[in-house]
C-alpha positions in Angstrom: 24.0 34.9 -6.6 27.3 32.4 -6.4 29.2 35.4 -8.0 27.2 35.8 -11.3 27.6 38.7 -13.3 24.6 40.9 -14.6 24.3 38.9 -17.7 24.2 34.9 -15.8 21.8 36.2 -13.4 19.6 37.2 -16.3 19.3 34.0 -18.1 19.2 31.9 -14.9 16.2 34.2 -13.6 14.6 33.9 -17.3 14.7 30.5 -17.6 13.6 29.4 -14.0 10.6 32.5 -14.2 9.7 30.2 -17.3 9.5 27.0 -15.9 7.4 28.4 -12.7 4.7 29.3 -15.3 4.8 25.8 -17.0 4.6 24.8 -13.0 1.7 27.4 -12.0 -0.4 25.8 -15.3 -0.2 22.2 -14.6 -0.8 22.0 -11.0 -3.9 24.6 -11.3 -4.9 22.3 -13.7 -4.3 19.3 -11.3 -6.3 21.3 -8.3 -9.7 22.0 -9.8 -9.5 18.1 -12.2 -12.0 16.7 -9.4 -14.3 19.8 -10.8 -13.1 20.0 -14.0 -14.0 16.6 -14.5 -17.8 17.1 -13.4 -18.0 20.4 -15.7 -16.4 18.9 -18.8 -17.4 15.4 -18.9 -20.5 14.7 -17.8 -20.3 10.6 -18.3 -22.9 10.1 -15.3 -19.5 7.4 -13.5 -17.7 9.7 -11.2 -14.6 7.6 -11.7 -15.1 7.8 -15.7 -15.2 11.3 -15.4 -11.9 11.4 -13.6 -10.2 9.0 -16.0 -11.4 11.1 -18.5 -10.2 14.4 -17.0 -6.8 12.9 -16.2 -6.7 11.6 -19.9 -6.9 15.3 -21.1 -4.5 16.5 -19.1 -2.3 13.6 -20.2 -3.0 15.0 -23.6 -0.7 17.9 -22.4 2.0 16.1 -21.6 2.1 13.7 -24.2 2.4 16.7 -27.0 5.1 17.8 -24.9 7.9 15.3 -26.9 6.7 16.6 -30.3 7.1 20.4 -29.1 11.0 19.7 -26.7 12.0 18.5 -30.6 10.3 21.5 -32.7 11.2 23.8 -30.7 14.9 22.3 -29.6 15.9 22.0 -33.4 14.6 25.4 -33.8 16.6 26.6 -30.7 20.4 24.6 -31.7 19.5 26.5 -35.2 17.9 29.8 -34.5 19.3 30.7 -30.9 18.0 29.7 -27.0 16.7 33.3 -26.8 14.8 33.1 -29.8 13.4 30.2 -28.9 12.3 31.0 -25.2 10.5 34.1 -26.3 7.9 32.0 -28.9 7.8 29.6 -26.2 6.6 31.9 -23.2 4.1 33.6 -25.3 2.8 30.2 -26.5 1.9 28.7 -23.4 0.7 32.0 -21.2 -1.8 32.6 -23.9 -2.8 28.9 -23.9 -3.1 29.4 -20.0 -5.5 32.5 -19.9 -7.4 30.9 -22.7 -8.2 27.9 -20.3 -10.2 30.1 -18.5 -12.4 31.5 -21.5 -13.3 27.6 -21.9 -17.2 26.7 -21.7 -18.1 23.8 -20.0 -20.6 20.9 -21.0 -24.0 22.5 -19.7 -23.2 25.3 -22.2 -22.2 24.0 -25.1 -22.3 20.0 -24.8 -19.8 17.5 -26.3 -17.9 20.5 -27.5 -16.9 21.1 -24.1 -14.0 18.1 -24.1 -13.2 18.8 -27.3 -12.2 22.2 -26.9 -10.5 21.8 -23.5 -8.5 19.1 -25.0 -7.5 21.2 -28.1 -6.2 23.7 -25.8 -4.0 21.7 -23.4 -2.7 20.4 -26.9 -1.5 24.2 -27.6 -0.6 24.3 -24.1 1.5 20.8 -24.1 3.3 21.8 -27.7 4.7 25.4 -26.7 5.9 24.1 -22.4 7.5 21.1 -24.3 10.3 23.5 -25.9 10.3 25.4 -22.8 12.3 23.1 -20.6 15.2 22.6 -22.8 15.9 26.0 -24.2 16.0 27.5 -20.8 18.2 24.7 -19.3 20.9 24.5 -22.1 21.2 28.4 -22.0 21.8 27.9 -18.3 24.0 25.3 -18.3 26.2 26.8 -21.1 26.3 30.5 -19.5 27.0 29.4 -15.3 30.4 28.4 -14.7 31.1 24.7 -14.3 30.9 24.6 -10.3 27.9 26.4 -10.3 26.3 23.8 -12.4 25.3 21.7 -9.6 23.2 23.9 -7.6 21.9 25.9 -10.5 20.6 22.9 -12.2 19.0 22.0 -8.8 17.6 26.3 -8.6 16.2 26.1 -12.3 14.7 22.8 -11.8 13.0 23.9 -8.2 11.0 26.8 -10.7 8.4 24.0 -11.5 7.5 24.1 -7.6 7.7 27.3 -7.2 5.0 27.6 -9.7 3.4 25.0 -7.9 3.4 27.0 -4.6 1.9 30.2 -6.3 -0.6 27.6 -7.8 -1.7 26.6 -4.7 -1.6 29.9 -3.0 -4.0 31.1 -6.1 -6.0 27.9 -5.6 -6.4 28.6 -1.7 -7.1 32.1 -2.2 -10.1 31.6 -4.9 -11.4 29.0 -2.6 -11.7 31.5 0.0 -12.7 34.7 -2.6 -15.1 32.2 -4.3 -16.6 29.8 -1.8 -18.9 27.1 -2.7 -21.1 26.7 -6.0 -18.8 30.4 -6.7 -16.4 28.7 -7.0 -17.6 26.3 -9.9 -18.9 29.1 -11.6 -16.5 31.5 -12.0 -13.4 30.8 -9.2 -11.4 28.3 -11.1 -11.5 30.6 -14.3 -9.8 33.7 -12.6 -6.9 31.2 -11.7 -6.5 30.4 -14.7 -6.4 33.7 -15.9 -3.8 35.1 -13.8 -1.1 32.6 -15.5 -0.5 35.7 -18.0 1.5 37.7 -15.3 4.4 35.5 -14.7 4.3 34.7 -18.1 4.2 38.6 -19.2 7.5 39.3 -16.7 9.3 36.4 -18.1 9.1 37.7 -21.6 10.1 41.0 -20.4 13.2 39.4 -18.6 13.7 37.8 -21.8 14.0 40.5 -23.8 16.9 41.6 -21.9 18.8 38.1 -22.1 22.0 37.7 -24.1 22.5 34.5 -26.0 24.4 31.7 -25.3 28.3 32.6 -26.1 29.1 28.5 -26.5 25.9 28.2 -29.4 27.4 31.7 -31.2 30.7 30.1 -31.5 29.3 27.2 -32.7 26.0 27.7 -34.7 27.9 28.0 -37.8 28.8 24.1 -37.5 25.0 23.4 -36.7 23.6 20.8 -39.7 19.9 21.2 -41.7 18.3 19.1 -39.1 19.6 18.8 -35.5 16.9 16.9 -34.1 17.9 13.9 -36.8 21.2 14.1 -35.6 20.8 12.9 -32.3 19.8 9.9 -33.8 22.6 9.7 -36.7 25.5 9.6 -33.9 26.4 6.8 -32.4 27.4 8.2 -29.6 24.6 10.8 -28.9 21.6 7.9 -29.3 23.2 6.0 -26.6 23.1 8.5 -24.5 19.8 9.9 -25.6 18.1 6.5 -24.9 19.7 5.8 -21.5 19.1 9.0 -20.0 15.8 8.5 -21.0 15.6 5.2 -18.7 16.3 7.7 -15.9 13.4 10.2 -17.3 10.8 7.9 -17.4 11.3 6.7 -14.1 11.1 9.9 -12.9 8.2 11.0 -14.5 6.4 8.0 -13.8 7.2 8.8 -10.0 6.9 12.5 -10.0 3.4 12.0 -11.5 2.6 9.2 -9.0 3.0 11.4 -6.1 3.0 15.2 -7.1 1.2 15.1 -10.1 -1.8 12.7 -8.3 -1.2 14.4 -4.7 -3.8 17.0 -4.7 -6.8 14.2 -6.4 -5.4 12.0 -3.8 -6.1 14.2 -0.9 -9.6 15.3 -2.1 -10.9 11.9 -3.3 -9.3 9.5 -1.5 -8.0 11.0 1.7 -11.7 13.2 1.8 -9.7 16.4 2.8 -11.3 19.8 1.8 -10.1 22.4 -0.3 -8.4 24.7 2.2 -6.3 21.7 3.6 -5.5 20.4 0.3 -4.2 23.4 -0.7 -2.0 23.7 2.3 -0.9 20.7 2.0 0.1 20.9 -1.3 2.1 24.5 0.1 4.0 22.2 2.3 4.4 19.8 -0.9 5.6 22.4 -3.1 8.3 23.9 -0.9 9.5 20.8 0.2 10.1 19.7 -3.4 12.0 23.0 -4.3 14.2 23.1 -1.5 14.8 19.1 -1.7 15.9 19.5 -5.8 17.8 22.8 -5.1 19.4 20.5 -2.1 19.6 17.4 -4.6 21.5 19.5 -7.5 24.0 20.6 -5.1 24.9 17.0 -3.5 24.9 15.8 -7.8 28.2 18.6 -7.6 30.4 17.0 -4.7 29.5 13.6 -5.3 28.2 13.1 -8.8 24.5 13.3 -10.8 23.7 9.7 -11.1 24.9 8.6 -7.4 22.8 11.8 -6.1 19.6 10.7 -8.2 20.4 6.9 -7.2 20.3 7.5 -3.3 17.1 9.4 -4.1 15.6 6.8 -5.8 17.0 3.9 -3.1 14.9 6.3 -0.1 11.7 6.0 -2.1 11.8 2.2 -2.7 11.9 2.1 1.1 10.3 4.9 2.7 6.8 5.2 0.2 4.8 3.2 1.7 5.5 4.1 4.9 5.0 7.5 4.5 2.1 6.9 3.1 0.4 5.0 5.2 1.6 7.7 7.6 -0.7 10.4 5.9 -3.3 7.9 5.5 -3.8 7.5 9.5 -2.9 10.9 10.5 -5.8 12.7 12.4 -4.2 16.4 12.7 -2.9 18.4 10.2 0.5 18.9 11.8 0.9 14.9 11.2 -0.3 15.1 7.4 2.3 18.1 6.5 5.2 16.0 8.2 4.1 13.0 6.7 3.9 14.7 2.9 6.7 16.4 3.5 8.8 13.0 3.9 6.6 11.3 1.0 7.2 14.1 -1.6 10.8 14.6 -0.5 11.9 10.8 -1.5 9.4 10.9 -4.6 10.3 14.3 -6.5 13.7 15.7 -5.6 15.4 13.2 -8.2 14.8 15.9 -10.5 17.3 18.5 -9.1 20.5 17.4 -11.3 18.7 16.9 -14.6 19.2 20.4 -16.0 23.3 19.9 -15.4 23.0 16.1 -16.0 21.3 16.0 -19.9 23.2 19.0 -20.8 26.3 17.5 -19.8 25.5 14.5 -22.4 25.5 16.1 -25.4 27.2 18.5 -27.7 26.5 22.1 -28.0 25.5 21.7 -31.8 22.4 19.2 -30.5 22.2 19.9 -27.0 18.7 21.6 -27.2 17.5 19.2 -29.6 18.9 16.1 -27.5 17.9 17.2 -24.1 14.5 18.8 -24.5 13.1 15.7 -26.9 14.7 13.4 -24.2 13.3 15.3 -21.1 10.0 15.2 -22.4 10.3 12.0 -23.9 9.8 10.4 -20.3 6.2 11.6 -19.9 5.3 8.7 -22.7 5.1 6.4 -19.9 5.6 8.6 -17.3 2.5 10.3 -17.6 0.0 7.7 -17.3 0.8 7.1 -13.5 -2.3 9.2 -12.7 -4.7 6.6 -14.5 -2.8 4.0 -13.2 -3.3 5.2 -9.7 -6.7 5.9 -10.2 -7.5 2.2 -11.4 -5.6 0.5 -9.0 -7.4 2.6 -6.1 -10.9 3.2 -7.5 -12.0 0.0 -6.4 -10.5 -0.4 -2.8 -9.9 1.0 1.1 -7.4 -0.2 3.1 -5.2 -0.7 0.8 -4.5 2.5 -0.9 -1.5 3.3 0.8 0.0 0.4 0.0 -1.1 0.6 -3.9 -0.3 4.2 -4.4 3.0 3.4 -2.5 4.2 0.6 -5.2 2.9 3.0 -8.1 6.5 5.0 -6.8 8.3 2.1 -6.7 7.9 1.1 -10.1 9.2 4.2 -10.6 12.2 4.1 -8.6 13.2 0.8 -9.8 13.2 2.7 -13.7 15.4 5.1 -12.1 18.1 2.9 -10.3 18.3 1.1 -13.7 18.6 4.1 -15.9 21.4 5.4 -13.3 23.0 2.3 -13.4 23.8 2.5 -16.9 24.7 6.0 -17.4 27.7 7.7 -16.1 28.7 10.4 -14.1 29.7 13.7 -16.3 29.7 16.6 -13.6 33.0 17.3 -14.8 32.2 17.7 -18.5 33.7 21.0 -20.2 30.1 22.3 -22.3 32.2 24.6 -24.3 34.8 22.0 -25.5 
């Protein structure tokens, strides 16, 4: 792989395994929320029920801030490695223990309540993933690599969602029906402990970053408040996150709505949804392992800006496209396009936040900043669902400018930031 030795690939495999889980988790989660939502919350309004479903899962992104700065001041003074390992274990137990949930008929009101307690768990432990496993990437790959491998690690999330949606399409067809309900969509959920189980193995194995070990012993009491102390380290922390809340609010918008979408609104059934979101997934990986690499020859911001530009334009057509399509062939093309333009932004964010901030706060900085973007980002499901809950014809168009909010965030955010491809990590 690009001339890695044994050790690089290690940590780039460990850290991209990790991120597939924290992919596998929230897209299972975002296949069965049209049932989850009739098994948990049993508010008698269909459309309540999904609001409410989609605010728990919120719940899980919305912790993620307060665990990217736990567990990225733990990581800038303890070690990435040390830090990935609590992680993984945190958030594959939380996984399998989804599945162990009872739902309202069995236990009433306490139903909600304990799903919700466990996607916090679940939220807390993926929030430190992310930025443990991309600064031990970044600092360990050599600096022309960092393009394409920030573009590879990112493109783990979809990867997790493909196997999510293989897992999904396979239950459906194990489990058909009422089976389903009953017992399908907890053996999902169960099988997140595997990936989980050989990421902590591969873990195990990992060395530590060389560029924290040469400079842990400069690392202050409290490297999370020291983002904030230096000049120089909040501006950068609040303008990248201009660019990470626009592309949360878009990713969630199109990927993280895509599969409710096409059940609810689109009135596909489960086995086409679940190709679909195949076609989705892959296109997404390739497009931010594509993405990363273009960030490398002509810089991240310009990459993430042209990105951004495509969506503003091509959303709504795309859309509509899917919306009229009759055959399948026609609805994979036209997700393809629409998920292509929405998601692949991400692709040069591992090199791009990492590249913003110094070695003795890097985790700190980057996975509080990351995750900070899901505090708007987030609620695009609920706005989606609002704005379409009550209309036809014009749910293309509506879903459509949900993106382009979005993208606007994003051509702002890379407006004011600069380009740092070139940055030495280990100066």
């Amino acid at each position: 792989m690009l001339g890695l030795n044994k050790q690089q690939k290690s940590i780039v495999f460990g850290s991209w395994l990790g991120w597939s889980l924290d992919g596998y988790d929230l897209v299972m989660m975002l296949l069965v929320i049209p049932l989850i939502s009739s098994l948990f919350f049993q508010v008698g309004n269909p459309t309540l029920a999904l609001l409410s479903t989609f605010g728990a899962y919120i719940v899980t992104l919305v912790m993620r801030p307060i665990g990217g700065a736990f567990f990225g001041n733990l990581g800038d003074k303890h070690g990435r490695k040390k830090t990935m390992v609590i992680t993984i274990l945190g958030f594959s137990i939380a996984t399998f223990a989804t599945g162990l949930l009872p739902t309202w008929n069995q236990v009433g009101v306490m139903a909600p309540i304990l799903l919700i307690g466990i996607r916090l768990i679940q939220g807390f432990f993926a929030g430190g993933e992310w930025g443990s496993g991309t600064v031990i990437t970044m600092e360990t790959v050599p600096k022309q690599f960092r393009g394409i491998l920030s573009g590879f690690l990112q493109s783990g999330f979809n990867f997790g969602f493909v196997m999510a949606s293989v897992a999904f399409q396979v239950a459906t067809f194990v489990f058909p029906g009422e089976e389903f309900a009953q017992i399908g969509w907890r053996i999902m959920f169960f099988t997140g402990i595997i990936p989980g189980l050989i990421a902590l193995f591969v873990r195990f194995k990992m060395v530590e970053s060389e560029s924290w070990v040469a400079k842990s012993k400069f690392v202050k009491k409290s490297p999370i408040k020291q983002v904030f102390s230096q000049k120089i380290s909040r501006k950068h922390f609040f303008l990248a996150l201009i660019i990470m809340t626009g592309l949360m609010y878009s990713y969630y918008s199109s990927m993280g709505f895509y599969p409710t979408f096409l059940q609810n609104y689109i009135k596909l059934d489960k086995p086409q949804v679940a190709t679909l979101m195949i076609v989705a997934t892959t296109t997404s990986l390739f497009g931010q392992i594509f993405v990363g690499f273009l960030s490398q020859k002509i810089g991240r911001t310009k990459s993430i800006a042209i990105i951004a530009a495509s969506a503003m334009a091509l959303s709504i057509p795309a859309l509509y496209g899917l919306y009229v399509s009759q055959t399948i062939f026609e609805r994979a093309v036209f997700t393809g396009l629409f998920i292509f333009i929405a998601t692949t932004g991400f692709g040069p964010i591992p090199a791009f936040l990492s590249e913003k901030f110094s070695t003795e706060i890097r985790n700190s900085a980057t996975g509080f900043v990351y995750n900070s973007g899901l505090i708007v980002g987030s609620w695009a499901p609920l706005v989606a669902v609002s704005l379409l809950s009550n209309t036809t014809e014009m749910i293309p168009y509506l879903l459509g400018l949900n993106v382009i909010i979005g993208s606007v965030i994003i051509l702002i955010g890379t407006r004011v930031n600069s380009d740092s491809r070139h940055v030495d990590l280990n100066s």
